[in-house]
ZAVO-561904 format. One record per residue (C-alpha): residue number from 1; residue in one letter; x, y, z. Coordinates in steps of 0.001 Angstrom, whole numbers, m for minus. Each point is the difference from the previous one (the first is absolute). Layout:
<midos>
<mido torro="NUM" volo="a" px="X" py="Y" pz="Z"/>
...
</midos>
This chain:
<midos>
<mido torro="1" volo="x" px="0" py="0" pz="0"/>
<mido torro="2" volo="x" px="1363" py="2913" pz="m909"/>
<mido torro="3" volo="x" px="312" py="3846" pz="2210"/>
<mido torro="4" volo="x" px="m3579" py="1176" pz="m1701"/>
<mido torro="5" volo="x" px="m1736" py="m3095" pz="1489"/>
<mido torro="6" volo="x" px="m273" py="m2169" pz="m3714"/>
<mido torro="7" volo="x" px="1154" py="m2990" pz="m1523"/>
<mido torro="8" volo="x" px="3204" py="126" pz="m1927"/>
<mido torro="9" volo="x" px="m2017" py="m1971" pz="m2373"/>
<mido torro="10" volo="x" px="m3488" py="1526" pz="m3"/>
<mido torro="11" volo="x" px="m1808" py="3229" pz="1026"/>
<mido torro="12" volo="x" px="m11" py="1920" pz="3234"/>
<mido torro="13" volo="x" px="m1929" py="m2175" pz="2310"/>
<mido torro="14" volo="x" px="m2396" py="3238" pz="1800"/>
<mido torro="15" volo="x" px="m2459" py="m41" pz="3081"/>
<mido torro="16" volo="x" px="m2675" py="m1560" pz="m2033"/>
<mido torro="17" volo="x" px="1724" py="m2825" pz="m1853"/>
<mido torro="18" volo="x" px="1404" py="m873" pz="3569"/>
<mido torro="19" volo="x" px="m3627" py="224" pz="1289"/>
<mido torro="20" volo="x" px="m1078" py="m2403" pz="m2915"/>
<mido torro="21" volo="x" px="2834" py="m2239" pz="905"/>
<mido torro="22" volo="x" px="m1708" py="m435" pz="3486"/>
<mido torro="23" volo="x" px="m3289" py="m361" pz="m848"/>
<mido torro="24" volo="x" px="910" py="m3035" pz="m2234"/>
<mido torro="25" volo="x" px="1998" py="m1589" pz="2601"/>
<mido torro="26" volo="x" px="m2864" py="287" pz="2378"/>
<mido torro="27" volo="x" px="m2798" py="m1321" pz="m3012"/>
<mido torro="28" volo="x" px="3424" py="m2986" pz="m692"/>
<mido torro="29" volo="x" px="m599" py="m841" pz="3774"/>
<mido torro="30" volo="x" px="m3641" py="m37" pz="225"/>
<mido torro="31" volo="x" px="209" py="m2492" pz="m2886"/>
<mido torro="32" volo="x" px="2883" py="m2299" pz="1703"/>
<mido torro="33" volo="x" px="m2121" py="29" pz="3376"/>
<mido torro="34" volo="x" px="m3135" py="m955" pz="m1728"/>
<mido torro="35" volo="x" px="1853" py="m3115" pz="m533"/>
<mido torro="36" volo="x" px="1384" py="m637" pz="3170"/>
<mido torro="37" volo="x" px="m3222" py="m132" pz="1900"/>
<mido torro="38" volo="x" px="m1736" py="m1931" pz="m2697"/>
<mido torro="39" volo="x" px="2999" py="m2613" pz="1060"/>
<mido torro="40" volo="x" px="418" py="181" pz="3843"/>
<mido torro="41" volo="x" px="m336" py="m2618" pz="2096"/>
<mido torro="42" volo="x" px="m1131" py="m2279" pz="m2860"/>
<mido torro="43" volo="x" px="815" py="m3309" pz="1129"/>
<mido torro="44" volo="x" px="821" py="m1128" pz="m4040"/>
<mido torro="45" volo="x" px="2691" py="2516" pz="m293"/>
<mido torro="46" volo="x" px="3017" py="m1161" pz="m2428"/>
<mido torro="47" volo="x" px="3136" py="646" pz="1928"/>
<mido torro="48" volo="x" px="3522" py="m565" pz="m1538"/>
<mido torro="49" volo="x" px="3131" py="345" pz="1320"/>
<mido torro="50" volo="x" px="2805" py="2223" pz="m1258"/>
<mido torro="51" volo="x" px="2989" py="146" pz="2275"/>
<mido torro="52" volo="x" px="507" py="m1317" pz="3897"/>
<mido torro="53" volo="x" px="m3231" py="2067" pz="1928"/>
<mido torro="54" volo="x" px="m501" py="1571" pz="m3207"/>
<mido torro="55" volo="x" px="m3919" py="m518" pz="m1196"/>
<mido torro="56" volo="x" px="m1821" py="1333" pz="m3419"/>
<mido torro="57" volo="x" px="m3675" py="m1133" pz="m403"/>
<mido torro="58" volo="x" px="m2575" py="438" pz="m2542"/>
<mido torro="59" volo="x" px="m1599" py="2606" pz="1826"/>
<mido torro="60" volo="x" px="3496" py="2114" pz="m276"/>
<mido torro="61" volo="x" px="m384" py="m718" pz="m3710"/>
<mido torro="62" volo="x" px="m3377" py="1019" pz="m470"/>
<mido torro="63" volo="x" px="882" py="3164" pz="2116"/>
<mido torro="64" volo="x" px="2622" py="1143" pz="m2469"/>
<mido torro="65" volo="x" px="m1845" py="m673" pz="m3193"/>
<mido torro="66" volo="x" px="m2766" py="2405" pz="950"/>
<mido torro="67" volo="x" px="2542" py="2541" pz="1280"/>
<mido torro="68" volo="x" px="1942" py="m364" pz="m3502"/>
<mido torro="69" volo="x" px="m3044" py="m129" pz="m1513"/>
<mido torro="70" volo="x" px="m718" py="3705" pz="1354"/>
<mido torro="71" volo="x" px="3239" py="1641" pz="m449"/>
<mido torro="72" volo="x" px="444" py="m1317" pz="m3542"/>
<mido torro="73" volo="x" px="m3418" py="1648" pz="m1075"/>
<mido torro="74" volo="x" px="1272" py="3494" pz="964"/>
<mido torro="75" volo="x" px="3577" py="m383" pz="m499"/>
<mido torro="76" volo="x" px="702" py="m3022" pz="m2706"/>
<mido torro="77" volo="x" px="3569" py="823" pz="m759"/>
<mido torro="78" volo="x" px="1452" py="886" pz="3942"/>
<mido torro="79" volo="x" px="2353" py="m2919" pz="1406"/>
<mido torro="80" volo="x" px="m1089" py="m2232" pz="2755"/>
<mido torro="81" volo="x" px="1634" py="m1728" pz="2446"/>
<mido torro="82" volo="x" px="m2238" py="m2690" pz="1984"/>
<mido torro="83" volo="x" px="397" py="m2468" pz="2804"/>
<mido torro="84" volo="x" px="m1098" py="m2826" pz="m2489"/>
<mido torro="85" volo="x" px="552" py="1161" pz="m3073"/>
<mido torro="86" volo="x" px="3077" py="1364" pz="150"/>
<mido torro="87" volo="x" px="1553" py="3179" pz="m1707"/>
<mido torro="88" volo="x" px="m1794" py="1459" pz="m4034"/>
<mido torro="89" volo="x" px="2132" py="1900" pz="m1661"/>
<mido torro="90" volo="x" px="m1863" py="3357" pz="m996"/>
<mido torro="91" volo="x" px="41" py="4222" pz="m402"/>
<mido torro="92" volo="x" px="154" py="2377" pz="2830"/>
<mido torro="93" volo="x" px="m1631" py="m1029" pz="3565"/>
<mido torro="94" volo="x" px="511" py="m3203" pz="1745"/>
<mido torro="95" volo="x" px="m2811" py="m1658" pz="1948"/>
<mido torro="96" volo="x" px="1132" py="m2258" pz="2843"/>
<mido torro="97" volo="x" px="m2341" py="m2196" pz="1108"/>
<mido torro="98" volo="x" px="m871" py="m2301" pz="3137"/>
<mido torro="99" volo="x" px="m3390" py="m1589" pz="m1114"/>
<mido torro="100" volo="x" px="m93" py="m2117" pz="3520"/>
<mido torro="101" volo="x" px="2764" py="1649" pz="2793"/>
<mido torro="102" volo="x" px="m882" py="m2678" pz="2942"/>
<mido torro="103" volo="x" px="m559" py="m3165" pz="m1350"/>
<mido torro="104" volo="x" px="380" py="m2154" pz="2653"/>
<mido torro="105" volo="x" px="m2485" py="1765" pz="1524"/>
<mido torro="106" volo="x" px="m2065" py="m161" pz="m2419"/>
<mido torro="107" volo="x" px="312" py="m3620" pz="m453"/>
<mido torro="108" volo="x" px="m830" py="m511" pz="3952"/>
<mido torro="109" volo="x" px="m2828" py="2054" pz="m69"/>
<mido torro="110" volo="x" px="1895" py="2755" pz="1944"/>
<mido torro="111" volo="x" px="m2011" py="3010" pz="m1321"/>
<mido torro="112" volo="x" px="3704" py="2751" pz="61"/>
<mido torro="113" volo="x" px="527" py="37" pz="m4120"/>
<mido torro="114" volo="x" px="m382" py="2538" pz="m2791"/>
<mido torro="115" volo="x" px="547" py="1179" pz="m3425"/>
<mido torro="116" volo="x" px="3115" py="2361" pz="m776"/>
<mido torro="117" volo="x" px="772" py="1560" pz="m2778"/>
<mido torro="118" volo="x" px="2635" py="3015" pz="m810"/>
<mido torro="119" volo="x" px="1036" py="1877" pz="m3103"/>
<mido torro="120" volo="x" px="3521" py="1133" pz="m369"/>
<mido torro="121" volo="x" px="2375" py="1165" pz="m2780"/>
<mido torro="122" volo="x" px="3970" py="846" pz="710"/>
<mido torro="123" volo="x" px="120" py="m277" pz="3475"/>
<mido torro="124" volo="x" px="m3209" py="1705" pz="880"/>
<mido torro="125" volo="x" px="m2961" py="m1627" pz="1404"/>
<mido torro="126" volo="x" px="m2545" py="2362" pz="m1481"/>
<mido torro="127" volo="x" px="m3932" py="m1684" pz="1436"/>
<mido torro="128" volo="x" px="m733" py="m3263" pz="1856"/>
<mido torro="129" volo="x" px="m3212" py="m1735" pz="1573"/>
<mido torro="130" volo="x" px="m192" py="m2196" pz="2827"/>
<mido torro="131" volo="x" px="m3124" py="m1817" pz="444"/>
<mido torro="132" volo="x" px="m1602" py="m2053" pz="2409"/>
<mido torro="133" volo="x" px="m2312" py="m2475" pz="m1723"/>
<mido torro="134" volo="x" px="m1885" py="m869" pz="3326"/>
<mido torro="135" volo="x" px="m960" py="2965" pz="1911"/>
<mido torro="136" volo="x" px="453" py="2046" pz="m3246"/>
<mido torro="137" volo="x" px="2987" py="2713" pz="1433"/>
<mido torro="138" volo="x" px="1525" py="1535" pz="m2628"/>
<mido torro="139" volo="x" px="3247" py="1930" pz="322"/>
<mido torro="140" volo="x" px="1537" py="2399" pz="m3354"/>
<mido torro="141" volo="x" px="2318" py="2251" pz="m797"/>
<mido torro="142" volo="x" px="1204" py="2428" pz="m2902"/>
<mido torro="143" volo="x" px="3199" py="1691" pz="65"/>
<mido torro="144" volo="x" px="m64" py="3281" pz="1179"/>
<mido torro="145" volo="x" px="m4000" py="m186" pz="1002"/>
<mido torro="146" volo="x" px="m13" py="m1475" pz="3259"/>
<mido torro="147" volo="x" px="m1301" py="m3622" pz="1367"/>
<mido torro="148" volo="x" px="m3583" py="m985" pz="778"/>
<mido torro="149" volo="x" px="m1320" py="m2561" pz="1867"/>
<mido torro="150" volo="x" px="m3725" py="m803" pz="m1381"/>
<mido torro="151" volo="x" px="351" py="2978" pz="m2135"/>
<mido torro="152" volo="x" px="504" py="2130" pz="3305"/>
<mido torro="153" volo="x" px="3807" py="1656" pz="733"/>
<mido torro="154" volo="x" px="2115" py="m1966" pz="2334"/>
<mido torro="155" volo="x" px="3407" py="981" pz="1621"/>
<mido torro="156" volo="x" px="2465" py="m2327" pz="2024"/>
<mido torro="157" volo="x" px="m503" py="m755" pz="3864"/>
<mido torro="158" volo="x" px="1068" py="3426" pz="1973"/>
<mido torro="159" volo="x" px="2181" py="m2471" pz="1956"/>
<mido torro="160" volo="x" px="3691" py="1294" pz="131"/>
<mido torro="161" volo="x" px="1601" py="m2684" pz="1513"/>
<mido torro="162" volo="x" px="1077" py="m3482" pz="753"/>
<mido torro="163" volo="x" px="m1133" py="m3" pz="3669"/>
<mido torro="164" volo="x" px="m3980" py="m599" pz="95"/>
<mido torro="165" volo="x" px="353" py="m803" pz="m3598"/>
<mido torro="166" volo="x" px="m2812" py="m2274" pz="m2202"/>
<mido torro="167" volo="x" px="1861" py="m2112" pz="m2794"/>
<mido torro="168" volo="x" px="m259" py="m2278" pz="m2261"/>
<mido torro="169" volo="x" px="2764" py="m2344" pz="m1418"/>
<mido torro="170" volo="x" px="346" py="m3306" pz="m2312"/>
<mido torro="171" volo="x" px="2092" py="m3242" pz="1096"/>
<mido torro="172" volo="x" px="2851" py="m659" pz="m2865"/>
<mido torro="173" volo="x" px="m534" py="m2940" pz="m1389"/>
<mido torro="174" volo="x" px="1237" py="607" pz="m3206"/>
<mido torro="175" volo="x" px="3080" py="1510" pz="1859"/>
<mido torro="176" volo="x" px="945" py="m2869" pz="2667"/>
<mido torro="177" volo="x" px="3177" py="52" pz="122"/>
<mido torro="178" volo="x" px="m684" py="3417" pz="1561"/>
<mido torro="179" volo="x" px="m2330" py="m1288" pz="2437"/>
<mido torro="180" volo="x" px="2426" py="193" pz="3043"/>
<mido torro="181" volo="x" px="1055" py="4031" pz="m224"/>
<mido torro="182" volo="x" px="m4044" py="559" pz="m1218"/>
<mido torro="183" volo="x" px="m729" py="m1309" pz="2963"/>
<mido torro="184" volo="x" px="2570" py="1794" pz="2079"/>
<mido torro="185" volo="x" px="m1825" py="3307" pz="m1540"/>
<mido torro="186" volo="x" px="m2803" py="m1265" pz="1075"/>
<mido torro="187" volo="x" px="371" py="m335" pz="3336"/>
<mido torro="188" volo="x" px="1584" py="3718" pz="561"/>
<mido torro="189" volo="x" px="m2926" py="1035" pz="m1977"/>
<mido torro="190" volo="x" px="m2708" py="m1818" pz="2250"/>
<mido torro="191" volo="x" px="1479" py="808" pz="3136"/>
<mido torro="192" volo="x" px="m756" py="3939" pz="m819"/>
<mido torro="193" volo="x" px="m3277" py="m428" pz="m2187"/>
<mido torro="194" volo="x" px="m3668" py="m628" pz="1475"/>
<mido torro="195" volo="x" px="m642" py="m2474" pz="m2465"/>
<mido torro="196" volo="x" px="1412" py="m1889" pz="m3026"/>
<mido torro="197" volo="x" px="m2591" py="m1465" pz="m2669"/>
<mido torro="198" volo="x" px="1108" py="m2278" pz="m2247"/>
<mido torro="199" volo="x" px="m3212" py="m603" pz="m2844"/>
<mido torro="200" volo="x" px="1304" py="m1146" pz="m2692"/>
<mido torro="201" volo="x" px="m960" py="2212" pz="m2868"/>
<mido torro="202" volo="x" px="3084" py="2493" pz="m512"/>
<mido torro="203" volo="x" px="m2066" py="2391" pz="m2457"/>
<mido torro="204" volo="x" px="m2554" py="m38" pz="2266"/>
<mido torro="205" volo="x" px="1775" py="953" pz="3015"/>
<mido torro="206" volo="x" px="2012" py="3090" pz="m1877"/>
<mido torro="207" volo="x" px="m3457" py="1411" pz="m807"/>
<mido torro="208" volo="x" px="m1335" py="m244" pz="3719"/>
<mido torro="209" volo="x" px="3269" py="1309" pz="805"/>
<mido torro="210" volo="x" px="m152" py="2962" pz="m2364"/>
<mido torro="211" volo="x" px="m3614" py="85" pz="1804"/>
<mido torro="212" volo="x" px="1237" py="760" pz="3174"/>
<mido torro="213" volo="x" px="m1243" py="m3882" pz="1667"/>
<mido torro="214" volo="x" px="3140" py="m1296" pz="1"/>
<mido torro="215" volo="x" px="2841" py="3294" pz="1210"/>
<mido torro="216" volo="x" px="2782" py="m2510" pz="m1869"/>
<mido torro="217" volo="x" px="1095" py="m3060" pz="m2016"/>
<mido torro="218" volo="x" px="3087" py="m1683" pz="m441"/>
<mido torro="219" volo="x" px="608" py="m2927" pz="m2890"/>
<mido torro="220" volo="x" px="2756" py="m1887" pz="m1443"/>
<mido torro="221" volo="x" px="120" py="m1443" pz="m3826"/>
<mido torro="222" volo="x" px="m3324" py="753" pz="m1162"/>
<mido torro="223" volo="x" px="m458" py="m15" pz="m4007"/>
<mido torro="224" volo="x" px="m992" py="3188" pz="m1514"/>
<mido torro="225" volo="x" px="m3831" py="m701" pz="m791"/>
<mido torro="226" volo="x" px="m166" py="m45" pz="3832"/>
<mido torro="227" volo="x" px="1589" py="2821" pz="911"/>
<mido torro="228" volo="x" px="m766" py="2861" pz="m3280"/>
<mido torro="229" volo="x" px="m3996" py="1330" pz="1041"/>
<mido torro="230" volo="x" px="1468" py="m128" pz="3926"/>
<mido torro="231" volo="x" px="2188" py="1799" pz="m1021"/>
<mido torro="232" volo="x" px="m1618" py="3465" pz="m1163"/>
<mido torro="233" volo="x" px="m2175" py="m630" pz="2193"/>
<mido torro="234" volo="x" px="2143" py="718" pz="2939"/>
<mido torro="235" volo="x" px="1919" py="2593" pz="m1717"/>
<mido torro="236" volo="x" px="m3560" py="2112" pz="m975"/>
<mido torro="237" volo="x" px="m1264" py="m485" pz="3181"/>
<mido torro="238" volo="x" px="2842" py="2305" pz="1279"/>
<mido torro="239" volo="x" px="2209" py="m2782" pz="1626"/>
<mido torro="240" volo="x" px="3392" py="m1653" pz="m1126"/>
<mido torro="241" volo="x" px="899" py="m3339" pz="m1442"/>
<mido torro="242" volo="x" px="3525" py="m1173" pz="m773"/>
<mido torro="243" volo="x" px="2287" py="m3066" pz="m136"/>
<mido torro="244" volo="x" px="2226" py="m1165" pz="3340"/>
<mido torro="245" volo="x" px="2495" py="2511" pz="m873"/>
<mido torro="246" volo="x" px="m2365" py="3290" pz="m235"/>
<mido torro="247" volo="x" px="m11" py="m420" pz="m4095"/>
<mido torro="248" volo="x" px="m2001" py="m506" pz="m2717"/>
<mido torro="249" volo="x" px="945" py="m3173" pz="m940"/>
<mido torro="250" volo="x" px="m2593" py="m1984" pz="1105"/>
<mido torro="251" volo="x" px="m913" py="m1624" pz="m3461"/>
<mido torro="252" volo="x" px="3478" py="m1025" pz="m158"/>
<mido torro="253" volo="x" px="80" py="m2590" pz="3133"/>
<mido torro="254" volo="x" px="m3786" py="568" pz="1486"/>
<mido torro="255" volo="x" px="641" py="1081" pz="2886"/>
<mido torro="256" volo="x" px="m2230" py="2549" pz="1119"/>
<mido torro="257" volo="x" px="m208" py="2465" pz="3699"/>
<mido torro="258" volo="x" px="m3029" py="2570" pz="328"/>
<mido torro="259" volo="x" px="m1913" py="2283" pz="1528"/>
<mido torro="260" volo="x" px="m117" py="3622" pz="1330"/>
<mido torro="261" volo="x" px="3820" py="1855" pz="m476"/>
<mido torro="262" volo="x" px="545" py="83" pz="3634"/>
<mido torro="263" volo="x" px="m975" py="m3673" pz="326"/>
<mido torro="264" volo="x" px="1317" py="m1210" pz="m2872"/>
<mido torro="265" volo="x" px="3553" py="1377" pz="1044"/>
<mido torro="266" volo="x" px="m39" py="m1793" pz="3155"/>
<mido torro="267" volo="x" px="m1110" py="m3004" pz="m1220"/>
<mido torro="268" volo="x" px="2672" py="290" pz="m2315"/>
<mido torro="269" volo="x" px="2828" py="199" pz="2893"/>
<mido torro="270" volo="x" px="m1786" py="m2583" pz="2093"/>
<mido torro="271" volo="x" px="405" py="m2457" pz="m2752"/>
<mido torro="272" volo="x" px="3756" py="1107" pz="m1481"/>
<mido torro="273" volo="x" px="2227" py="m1806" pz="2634"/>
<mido torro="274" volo="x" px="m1695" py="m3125" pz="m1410"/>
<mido torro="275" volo="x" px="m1352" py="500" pz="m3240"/>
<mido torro="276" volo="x" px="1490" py="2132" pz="m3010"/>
<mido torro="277" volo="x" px="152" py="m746" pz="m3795"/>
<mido torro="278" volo="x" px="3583" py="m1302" pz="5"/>
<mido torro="279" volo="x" px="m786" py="m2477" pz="2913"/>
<mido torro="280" volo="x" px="m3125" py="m1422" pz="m1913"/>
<mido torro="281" volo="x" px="1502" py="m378" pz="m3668"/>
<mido torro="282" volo="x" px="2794" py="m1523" pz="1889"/>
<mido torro="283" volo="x" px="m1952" py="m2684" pz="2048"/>
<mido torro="284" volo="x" px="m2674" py="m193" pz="m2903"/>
<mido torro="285" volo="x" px="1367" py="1175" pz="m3313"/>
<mido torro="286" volo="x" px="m2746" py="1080" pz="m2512"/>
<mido torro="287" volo="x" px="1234" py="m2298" pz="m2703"/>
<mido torro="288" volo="x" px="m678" py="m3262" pz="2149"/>
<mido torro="289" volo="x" px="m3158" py="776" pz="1555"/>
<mido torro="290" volo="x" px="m3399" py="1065" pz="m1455"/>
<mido torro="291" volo="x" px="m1658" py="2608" pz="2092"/>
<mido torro="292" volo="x" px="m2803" py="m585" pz="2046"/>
<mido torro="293" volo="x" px="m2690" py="928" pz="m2239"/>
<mido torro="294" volo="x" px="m2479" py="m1124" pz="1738"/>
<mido torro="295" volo="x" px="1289" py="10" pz="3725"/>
<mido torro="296" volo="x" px="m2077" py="m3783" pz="153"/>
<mido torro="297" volo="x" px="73" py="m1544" pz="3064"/>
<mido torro="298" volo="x" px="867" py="m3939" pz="60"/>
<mido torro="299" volo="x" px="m2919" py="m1958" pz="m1113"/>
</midos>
């Protein structure tokens, strides 16, 4: 993207082609969720395995066709890059999509999933939905026009600190050869927070985050459709969201710290002495492990 906010390929992307953006995120989602509760808790679901705790069913499937179906109808030639289907070459935007973030829960009838979708070209995550298919909660965001929560603005928690703090984290289990200095953070995180919720839905928990439930969230080696709508989410809602070292590389290696500035820095510092991006590409090097794209429990 270049100074004047456009595409080195394509025209200046304004308030109201950002706005459209949005808005076909959010119509993407609606679609994807449709499916998702026409699936739940069916007891003839097709489940197949990809990878160790690693699940994809037909309901994740189903999910993403409608979502692709959507985006492709307004915007035929962007690229895509989807959980199942992988990355389309195209023009322009990029739409990153999670059509099921939380499928283990989903596939135990554990009612914590959603939809996510983001649109991003050279670096920039421009809009991004998060949607609930249950309860219907919808989270968006365009660049530069703020963050809504059911169409209503939301800001990150007031919260400025550790102490007293509400977060929400992830267990790394596409990252276990990490698991002994994750767990070290963890335990000088606990000892100063209130509580510590681990859902398992990343994209869902960066939007309640960026919606001031959660003041924080910590995660380690998540895969960029989980991470992208959370992502602008946070940052619109006024709060901060960076990898362990305070960067912007969290598509890089996944791992993601948010929340309100104050916050966020101290979390930051709590979890440095034991966790930085050296230490994990050194105990878990990118090229032989696959993130955790879907943060699945063991089933």
């Amino acid at each position: 993207m270049t100074a004047d906010g456009s595409l080195a390929d394509g025209p200046a992307l304004d308030g109201q082609a950002l706005d459209r953006l949005r808005i076909v995120a959010l119509e993407a989602a609606e679609a994807g969720a449709a499916e998702l509760r026409r699936y739940f808790r069916r007891g003839d679901l097709d489940v197949r395995r990809k990878a160790e705790h690693d699940f994809v069913t037909e309901a994740d499937h189903a999910s993403e066709r409608r979502v692709l179906e959507v985006i492709r109808s307004h915007y035929p030639d962007h690229q895509i890059l989807a959980e199942e289907q992988g990355a389309v070459a195209g023009e322009g935007v990029e739409w990153v999509i999670d059509p099921l973030d939380g499928t283990s829960n989903f596939l135990h009838g554990v009612p914590y999933f959603c939809v996510s979708i983001g649109a991003r070209a050279e670096g920039a995550m421009l809009a991004a939905a998060v949607l609930e298919p249950l309860s219907g909660d919808c989270f968006s965001a365009r660049r530069g026009g703020g963050a809504f929560w059911n169409d209503r603005p939301m800001t990150v928690s007031a919260h400025t600190e550790l102490a007293g703090s509400f977060l929400a984290t992830g267990y790394p289990f596409r990252a276990r050869a990490a698991l002994s200095k994750y767990l070290e953070a963890f335990h000088d995180v606990f000892l100063q927070a209130r509580g510590l919720r681990r859902c398992g839905a990343a994209a869902l928990d960066l939007a309640y985050t960026a919606a001031g439930v959660y003041d924080g969230f910590f995660e380690l080696r998540l895969a960029p459709w989980d991470i992208a709508a959370g992502m602008l989410l946070i940052e619109e809602a006024g709060g901060a969201v960076s990898d362990l070292d305070g960067g912007s590389a969290c598509f890089r290696g996944g791992n993601v710290v948010a929340g309100p500035a104050a916050l966020h820095a101290e979390l930051l510092a709590t979890l440095a002495p034991h966790l930085d991006e050296a230490t994990l590409d050194r105990l878990e090097p990118l090229s032989g492990a696959p993130r955790n794209s879907d943060r699945a429990d063991a089933v």
